[in-house]
C-alpha positions in Angstrom: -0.7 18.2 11.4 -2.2 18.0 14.8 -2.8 14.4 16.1 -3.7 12.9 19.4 -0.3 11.4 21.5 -0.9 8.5 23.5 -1.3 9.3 27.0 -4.6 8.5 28.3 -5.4 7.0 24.8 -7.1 3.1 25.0 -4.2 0.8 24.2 -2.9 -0.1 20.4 -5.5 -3.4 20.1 -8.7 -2.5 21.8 -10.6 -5.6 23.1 -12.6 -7.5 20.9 -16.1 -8.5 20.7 -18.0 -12.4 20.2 -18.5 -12.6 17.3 -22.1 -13.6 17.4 -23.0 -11.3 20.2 -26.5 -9.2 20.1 -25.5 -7.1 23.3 -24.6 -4.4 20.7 -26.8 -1.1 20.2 -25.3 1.7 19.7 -22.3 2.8 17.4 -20.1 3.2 20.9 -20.3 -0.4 21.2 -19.0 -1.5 18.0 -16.8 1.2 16.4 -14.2 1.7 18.6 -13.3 -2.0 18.8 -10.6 -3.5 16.9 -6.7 -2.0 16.1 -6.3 1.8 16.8 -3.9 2.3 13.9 -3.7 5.8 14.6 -2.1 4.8 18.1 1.7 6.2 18.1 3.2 3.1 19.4 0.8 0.7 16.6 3.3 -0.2 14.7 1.8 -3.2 12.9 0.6 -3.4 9.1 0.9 0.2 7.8 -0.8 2.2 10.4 -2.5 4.6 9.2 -3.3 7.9 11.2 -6.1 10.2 9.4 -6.7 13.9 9.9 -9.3 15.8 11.0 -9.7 17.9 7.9 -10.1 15.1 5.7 -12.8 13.9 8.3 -14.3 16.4 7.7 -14.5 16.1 3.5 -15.9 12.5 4.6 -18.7 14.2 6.1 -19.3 16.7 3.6 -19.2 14.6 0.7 -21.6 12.4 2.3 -24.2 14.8 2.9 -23.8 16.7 -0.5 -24.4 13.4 -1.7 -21.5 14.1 -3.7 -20.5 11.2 -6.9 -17.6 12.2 -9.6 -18.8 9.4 -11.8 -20.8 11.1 -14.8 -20.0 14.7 -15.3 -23.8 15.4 -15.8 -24.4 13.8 -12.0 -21.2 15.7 -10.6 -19.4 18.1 -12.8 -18.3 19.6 -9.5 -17.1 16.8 -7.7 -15.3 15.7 -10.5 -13.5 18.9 -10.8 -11.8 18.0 -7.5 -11.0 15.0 -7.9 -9.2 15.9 -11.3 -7.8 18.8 -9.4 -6.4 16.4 -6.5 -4.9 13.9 -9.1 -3.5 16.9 -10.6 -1.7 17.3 -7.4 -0.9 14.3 -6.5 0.8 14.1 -9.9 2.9 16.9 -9.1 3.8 15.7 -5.9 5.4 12.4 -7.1 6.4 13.8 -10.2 4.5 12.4 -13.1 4.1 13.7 -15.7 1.2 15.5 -16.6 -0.4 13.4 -19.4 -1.0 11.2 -17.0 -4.5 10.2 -15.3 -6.5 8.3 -13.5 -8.9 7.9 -10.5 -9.6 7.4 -6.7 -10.3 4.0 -6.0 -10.7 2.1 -2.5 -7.7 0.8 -2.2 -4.1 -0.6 -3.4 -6.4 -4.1 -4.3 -9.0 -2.3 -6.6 -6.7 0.2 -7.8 -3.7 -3.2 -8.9 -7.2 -4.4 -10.5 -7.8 -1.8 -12.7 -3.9 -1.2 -13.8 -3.9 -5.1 -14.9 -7.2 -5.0 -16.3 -6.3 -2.2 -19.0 -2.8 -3.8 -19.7 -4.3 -7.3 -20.0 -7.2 -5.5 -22.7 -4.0 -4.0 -23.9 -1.6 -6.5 -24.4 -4.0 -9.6 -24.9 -7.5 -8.4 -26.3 -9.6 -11.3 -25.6 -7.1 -14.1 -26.0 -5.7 -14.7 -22.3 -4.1 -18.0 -23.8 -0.8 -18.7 -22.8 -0.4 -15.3 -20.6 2.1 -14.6 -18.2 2.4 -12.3 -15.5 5.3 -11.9 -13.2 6.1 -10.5 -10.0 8.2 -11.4 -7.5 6.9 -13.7 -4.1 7.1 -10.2 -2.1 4.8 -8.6 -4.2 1.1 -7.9 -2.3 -1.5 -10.9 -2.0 -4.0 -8.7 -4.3 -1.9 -9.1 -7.3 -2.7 -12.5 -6.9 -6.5 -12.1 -6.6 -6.1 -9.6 -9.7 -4.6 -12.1 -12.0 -7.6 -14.5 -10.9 -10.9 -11.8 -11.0 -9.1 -10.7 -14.6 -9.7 -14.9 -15.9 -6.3 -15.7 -15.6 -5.3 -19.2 -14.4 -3.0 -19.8 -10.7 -0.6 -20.8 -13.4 -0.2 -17.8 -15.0 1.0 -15.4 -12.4 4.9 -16.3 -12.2 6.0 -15.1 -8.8 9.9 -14.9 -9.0 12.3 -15.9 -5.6 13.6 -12.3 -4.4 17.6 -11.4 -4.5 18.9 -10.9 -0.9 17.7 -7.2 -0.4 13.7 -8.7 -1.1 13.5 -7.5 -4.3 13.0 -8.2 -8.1 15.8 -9.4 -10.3 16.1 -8.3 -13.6 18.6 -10.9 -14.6 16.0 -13.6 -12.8 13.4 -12.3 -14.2 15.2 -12.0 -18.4 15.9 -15.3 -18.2 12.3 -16.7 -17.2 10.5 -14.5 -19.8 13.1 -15.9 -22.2 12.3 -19.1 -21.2 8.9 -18.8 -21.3 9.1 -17.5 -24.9 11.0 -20.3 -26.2 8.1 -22.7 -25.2 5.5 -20.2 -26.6 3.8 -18.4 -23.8 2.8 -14.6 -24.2 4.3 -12.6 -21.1 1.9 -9.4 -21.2 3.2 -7.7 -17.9 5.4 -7.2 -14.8 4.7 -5.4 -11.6 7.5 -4.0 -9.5 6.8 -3.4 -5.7 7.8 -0.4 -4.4 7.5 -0.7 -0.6 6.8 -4.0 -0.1 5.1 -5.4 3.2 7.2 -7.0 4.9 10.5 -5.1 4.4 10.0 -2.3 2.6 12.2 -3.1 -0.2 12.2 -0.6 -3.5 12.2 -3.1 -6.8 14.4 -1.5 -8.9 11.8 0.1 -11.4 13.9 1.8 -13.7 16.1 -1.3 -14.3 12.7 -3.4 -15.1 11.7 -0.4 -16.8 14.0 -1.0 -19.3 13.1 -4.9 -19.5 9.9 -4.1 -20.1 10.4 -2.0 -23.2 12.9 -4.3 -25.0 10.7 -7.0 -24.2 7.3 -4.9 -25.5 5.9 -5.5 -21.8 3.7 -3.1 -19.4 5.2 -2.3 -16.4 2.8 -2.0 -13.4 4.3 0.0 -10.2 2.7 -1.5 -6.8 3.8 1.8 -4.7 0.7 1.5 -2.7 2.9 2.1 0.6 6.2 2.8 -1.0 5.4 5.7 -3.7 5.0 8.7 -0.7 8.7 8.4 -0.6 9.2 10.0 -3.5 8.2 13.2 -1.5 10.7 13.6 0.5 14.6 14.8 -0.2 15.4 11.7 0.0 13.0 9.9 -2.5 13.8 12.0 -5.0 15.3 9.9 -7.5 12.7 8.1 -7.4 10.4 10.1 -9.2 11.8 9.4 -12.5 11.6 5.6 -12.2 7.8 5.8 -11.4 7.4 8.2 -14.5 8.9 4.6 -16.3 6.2 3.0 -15.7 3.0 2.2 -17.3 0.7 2.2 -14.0 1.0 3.3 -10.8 -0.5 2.7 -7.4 -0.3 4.7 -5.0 -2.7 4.6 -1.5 -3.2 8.2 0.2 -5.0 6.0 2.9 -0.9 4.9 4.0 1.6 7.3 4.1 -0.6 10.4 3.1 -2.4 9.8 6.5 -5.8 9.8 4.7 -8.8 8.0 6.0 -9.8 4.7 4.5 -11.1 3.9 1.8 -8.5 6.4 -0.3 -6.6 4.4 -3.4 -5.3 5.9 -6.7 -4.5 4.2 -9.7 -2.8 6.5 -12.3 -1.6 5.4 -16.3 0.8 6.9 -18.4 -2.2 6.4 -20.7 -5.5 7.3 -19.4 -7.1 6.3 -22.9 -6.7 2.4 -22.5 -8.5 2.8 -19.3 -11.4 4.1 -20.7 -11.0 1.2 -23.7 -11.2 -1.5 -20.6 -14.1 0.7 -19.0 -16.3 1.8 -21.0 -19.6 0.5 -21.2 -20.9 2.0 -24.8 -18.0 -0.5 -25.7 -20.1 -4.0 -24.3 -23.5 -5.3 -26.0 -25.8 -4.3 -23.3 -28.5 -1.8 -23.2 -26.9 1.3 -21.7 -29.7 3.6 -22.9 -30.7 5.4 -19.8 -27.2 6.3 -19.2 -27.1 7.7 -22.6 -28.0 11.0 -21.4 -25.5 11.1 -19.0 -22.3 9.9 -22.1 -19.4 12.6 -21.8 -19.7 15.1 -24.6 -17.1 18.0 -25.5 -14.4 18.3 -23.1 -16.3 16.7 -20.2 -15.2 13.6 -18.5 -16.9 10.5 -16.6 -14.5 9.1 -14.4 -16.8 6.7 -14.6 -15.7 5.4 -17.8 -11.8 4.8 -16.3 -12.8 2.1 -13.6 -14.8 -0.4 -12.4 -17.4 1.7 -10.3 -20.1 3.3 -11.6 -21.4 5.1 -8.9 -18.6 6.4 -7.0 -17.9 8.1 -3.4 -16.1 11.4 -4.0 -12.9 9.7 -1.8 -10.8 12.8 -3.5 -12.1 15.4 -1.2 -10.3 14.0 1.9 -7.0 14.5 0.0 -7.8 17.9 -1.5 -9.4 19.4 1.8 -6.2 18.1 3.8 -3.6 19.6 1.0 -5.2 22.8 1.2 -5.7 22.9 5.2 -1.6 21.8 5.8 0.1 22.3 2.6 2.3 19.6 0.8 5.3 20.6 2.8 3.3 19.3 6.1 3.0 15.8 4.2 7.1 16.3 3.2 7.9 16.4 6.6 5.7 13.4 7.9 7.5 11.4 5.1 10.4 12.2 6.3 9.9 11.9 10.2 9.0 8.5 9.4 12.1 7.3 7.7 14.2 9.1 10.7 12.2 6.9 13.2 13.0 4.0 11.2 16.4 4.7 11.3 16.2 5.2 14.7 15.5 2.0 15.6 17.9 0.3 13.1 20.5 1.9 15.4 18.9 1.5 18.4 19.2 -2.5 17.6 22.1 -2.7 16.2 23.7 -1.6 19.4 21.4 -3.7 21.6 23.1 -6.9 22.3 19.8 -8.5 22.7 18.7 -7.3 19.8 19.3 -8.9 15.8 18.5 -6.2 13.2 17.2 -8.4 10.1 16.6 -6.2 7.3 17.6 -2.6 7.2 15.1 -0.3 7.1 13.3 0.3 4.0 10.6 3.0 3.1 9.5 3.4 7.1 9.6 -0.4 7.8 12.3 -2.3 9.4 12.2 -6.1 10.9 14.5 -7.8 13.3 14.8 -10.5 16.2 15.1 -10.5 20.1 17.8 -13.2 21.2 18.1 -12.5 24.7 21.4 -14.1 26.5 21.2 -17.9 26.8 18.6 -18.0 24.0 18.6 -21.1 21.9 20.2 -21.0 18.6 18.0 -23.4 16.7 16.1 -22.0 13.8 12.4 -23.0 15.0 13.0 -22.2 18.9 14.1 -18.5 17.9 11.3 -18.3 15.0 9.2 -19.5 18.1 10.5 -16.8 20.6 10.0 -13.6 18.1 6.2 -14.8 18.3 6.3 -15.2 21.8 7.2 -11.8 22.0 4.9 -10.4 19.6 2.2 -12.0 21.9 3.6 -10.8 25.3 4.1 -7.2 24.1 0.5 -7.4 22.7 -0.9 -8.7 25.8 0.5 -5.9 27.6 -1.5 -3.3 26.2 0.8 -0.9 25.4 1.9 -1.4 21.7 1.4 -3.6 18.9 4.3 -5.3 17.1 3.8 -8.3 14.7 5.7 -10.8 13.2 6.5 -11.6 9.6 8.4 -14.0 7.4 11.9 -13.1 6.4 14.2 -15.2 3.9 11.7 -18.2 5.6 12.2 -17.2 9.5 9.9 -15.7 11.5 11.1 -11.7 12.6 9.8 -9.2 14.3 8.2 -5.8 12.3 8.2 -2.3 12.9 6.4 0.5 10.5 7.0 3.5 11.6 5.2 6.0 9.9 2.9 7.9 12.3 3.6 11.2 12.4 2.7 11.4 16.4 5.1 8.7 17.2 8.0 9.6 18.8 12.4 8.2 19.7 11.2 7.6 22.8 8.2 5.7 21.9 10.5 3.6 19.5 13.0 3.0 22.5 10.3 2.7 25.4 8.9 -0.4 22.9 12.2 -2.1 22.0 13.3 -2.1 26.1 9.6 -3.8 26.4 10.4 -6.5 23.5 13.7 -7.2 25.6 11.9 -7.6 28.6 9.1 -9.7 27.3 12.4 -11.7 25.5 14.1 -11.9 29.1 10.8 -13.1 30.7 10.1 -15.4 28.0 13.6 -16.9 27.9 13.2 -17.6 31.8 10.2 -19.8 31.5 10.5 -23.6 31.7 10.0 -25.4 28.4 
């Protein structure tokens, strides 16, 4: 895949703009401000790079005025976008009974998943529900549980084990609990590739909760479920094909442009049972024309959008132009930079690796010599260095929270980003940490 390095490129954070200001009149003046997560030394969030062929199927979608909703408004586009979640299946190794749909994002696609297993589980009786997911899982499982009418209360985020993820034994014991005082646990997501670390729950484990308990399993592999491409993901394509929803964002580690989510179900059925509008008292009757009939299909009828941007084209146009063995290896360059810089800090004496790399993310501190050893003065320092290295211009690297202390992050996922980027950034952290560390207080 051909991308742009970053020599003469503008710097990972462009400048940004007053917010009220009316100084603005042409797309030049607005577009190119804010993060350039395509930048190979933007190493913030999940940076996501684009291609130029899948530009491209923006473009030509857009002026075909292209919508795989109803199969009577776009029998062709939904053909791809079938065809493309036919790959994608294949790629992480579903199987193929399986369907779903291209939705904006991890958010709306964690939406849709909860909303058929809450139908599911729960009909129209949300009394007493409980959902549970651990306190790494992403903030839109959150704002699912609450657009689906279930109370704060009712989402039971779980304390982590020390490698950030899920417990089974944890988790046994608080659906057993809840149980005994007559709650109704419907469902549990697992996080594969969670934000801050990267860490993998362990699916196939929870898979098997989930069954004796009668529960649905929801897989958040938004970031996390490209790994499954690679040699060394493997295994992990029969966990996912445990689960009872997946999703998975082409937007992250499938270098796609925004907006480009997927949500896929063991069972496509219940989607269309949540979805459907013949199914609600309201007068659908100019749409009757346009009802599925044979072997046709509104994708429509699986999700929340009715009219719908054919997002599927970017990923089909892109598969065909590199081939899934381009994709393979962009997986797989990614984990080797990660583990890069895991030993490129473990042998830095400045440098504190904090949590081993997981799925292309890693996080860690700078404690330069003579640095103070209280808690808040280092969590203080890592932010200080985030700033500095920010303020310099020439990469981005955030902070996050880490068994409660502020650390350092890293995602390393770009395909253009090279070792020497990763060790040109980590000699700037432990100058900025140097520099910082020699200020008065």
């Amino acid at each position: 895949m051909n991308h742009r390095h970053h020599h003469g490129q503008p710097r990972p954070e462009t400048a940004r703009i007053p917010k009220y200001s009316l100084n603005l009149t042409t797309p030049q003046d607005v577009l190119p401000l804010g993060i350039r997560f395509d930048h190979p030394r933007c190493f913030a969030f999940v940076p996501t790079t684009g291609n130029y062929p899948a530009v491209l199927a923006d473009l030509l979608s857009t002026a075909h005025l292209s919508v795989p909703g109803a199969w009577l408004v776009g029998s062709g586009p939904t053909r791809v976008e079938l065809t493309a979640l036919n790959w994608l299946k294949k790629l992480l190794g579903l199987p193929g009974h399986w369907g779903g749909l291209f939705v904006s994002g991890g958010s709306v696609a964690n939406l849709t998943a909860l909303a058929a297993a809450r139908d599911h589980h729960l009909g129209g009786d949300l009394t007493g529900a409980r959902l549970y997911c651990s306190t790494q899982a992403h903030p839109s499982i959150a704002r699912a549980v609450h657009l689906l009418g279930l109370g704060r209360d009712q989402l039971i985020a779980l304390e982590p084990d020390a490698g950030q993820r899920l417990d089974p034994r944890g988790l046994a014991a608080r659906i057993d609990a809840d149980l005994a005082a007559g709650l109704r646990p419907f469902a549990v997501v697992a996080t594969v590739g969670t934000t801050s670390t990267g860490a993998v729950d362990p699916v196939t484990d929870l898979a098997r909760l989930c069954r004796r308990y009668g529960l649905w399993l929801h897989v958040d592999g938004a970031h996390g479920a490209a790994f499954a491409l690679s040699d060394r993901g493997h295994a992990l394509r029969d966990a996912l094909g445990r689960a009872d929803s997946l999703t998975f964002d082409p937007h992250k580690w499938l270098f796609q442009p925004y907006e480009t989510g997927c949500v896929l179900v063991r069972d496509p059925e219940l989607l269309r049972a949540t979805f459907r509008m013949s199914r609600h008292h309201l007068d659908t009757g100019y749409l009757h024309p346009a009802e599925a009939r044979h072997d046709e299909v509104n994708l429509d009828d699986l999700g929340p959008q009715q009219s719908r941007g054919l997002r599927a084209l970017k990923v089909w146009l892109s598969l065909k132009t590199f081939g899934a063995a381009a994709f393979r290896r962009a997986v797989d360059h990614g984990l080797h930079l990660s583990d890069h810089a895991a030993a490129r800090i473990t042998a830095h004496p400045d440098l504190d690796l904090a949590s081993s790399p997981g799925l292309g993310i890693l996080t860690f501190r700078c404690r330069p010599p003579g640095s103070p050893a209280d808690p808040p003065a280092v969590d203080r320092l890592q932010q200080s260095v985030s700033d500095a290295v920010r303020a310099t211009g020439q990469a981005l690297l955030l902070t996050t929270r880490v068994h409660g202390r502020t650390v350092l992050r890293m995602c390393t996922i770009n395909p253009a980003t090279t070792t020497a980027d990763i060790d040109a950034v980590l000699e700037l952290v432990v100058r900025t940490g140097r520099e910082a560390e020699q200020k008065p207080r």
